[in-house]
Residue, then its C-alpha position, 0 to 999 in steps of 0.5 A: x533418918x526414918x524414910x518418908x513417902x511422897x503424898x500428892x492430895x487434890x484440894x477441894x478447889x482443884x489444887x494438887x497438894x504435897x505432904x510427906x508421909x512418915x509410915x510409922x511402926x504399924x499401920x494401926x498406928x495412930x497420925x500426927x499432923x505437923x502444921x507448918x508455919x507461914x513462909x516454912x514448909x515440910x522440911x521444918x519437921x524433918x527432925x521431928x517427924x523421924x523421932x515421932x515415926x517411931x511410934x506414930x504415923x506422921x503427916x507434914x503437909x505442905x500449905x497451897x503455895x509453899x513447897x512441892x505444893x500448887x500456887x494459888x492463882x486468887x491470893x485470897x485464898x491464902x487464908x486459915x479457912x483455906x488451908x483448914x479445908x485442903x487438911x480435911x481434904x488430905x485426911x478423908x483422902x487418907x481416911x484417917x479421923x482423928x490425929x494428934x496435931x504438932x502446929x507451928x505459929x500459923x500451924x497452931x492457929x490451924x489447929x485451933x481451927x481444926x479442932x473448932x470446925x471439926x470436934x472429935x478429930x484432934x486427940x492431942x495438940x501441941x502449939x508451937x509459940x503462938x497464941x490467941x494474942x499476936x504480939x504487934x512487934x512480932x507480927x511486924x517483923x515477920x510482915x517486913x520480911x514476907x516475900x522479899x528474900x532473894x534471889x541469890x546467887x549461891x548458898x553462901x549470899x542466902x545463908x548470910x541473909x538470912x543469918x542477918x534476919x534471924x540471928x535474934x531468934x537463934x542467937x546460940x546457932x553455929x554456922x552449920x545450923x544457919x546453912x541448914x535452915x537456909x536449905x530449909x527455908x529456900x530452894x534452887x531455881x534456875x541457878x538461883x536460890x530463891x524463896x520456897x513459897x509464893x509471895x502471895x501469901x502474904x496478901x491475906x496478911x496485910x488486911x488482918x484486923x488485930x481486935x477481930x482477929x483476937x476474939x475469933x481465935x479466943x473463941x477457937x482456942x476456949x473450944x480447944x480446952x477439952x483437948x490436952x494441949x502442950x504450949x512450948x514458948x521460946x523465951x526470946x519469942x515476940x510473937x507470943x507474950x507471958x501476958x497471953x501464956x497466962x491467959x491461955x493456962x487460965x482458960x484451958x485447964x488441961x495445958x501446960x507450957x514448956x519453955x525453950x531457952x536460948x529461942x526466939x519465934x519459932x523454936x524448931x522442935x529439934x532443940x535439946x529434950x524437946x523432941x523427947x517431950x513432945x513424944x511422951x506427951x503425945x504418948x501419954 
């Protein structure tokens, strides 16, 4: 597995932020910036990142209350905007101008946001199962679950939950694949296994209003139609519907789709010839 740095960045409003640092073959290499998704973290790319490695430099931020990231004391600040500034902060620290970006679900909605604020800066996108569109049904499954998970005596009782939770989603996995995601999506405290982000993320959340929300991501996402971008859609998603999908490759003509089978919201990009798709569309 291709070795990564430690990256420790500082935030606009005084947060020390973490992100994992892929250096890639050269350092004229061009980055990719892999977005992670709400409640995940760095570890979600850890497969991604080294096929990526190989030709790219590659940054996996963790977002202000996840991971090796700080918490935010003001939970208000748990929102789009927030993150969209600590990933300039962490890219004029690095001066890097331009990536390609890899954004999953609230990653994606980043992406839009990126490239809407910042013109010129995202070269390439790939958005991972998530459109302007957020399908209700999966925007309440995730809301039933956020911050409650836990804690846990062992690795065993916490790979069994979130088996329960999530065996819709990845209904073909084996038991190795869900002890993996459990380490990826939880950590050790004080003996106890517990969630690896802050519960007050989810404040933010709570208060969306779904109409408003839409026709300002429709508007980020129409300024995206200048960028190649890659959609890549679980077949079994409910976040991200067909009806969305087609709306989207009305009104971005440089987008294609790429369709995981067997996968719910949100494929983990290490599914059979995904990785290799991502890479020679990046590459292209």
């Amino acid at each position: 597995m291709t070795a990564f740095r430690d990256h420790f960045f500082k935030t606009d409003d005084g947060l020390t932020l973490y992100a994992r640092d892929y250096p890639g073959p050269s350092a004229r290499a061009p980055v990719v910036l892999c977005l992670h998704g709400l409640t995940r973290n760095s570890r979600d790319f850890q497969d991604l990142a080294p096929a990526l490695a190989a030709q790219f430099r590659v940054l996996v931020p963790e977002q202000r209350g996840r991971g090796l990231s700080e918490y935010d004391s003001d939970s208000a600040h748990y929102t789009i905007i927030h993150y969209v500034n600590d990933m300039r902060c962490l890219l004029e620290g690095l001066e890097v101008d331009r990536v390609h970006a890899v954004g999953t679900s609230m990653g994606g909605l980043m992406t839009f946001a990126l490239n809407a604020l910042y013109p010129g800066l995202i070269g390439r996108a790939v958005i991972n199962d998530i459109g302007p569109e957020i399908a209700t049904a999966g925007l309440n499954r995730i809301k039933s679950y956020v911050g409650l998970a836990g804690p846990f005596d062992d690795w065993v009782s916490a790979t069994a939950y979130i088996k329960s939770l999530s065996a819709p989603i990845f209904p073909l996995w084996d038991e190795e694949q869900w002890g993996a995601f459990a380490r990826q999506s939880y950590v050790e405290r004080d003996g106890k296994i517990v969630i690896d982000y802050d519960p007050g993320i989810t404040g933010p959340l709570k208060e969306e209003g779904a109409e408003s929300e839409a026709e300002i991501l429709w508007s980020m996402f129409d300024a995206l139609a200048a960028v190649p971008t890659l959609l890549v859609r679980g077949d079994l998603t409910d976040l991200l519907s067909e009806d969305c999908v087609a709306k989207m490759c009305e009104r971005h003509q440089q987008l294609s789709v790429l369709r995981v089978p067997d996968v719910g919201h949100a494929p983990m990009l290490n599914e059979p010839g995904v990785s290799d798709a991502i890479k020679k569309f990046l590459a292209a």
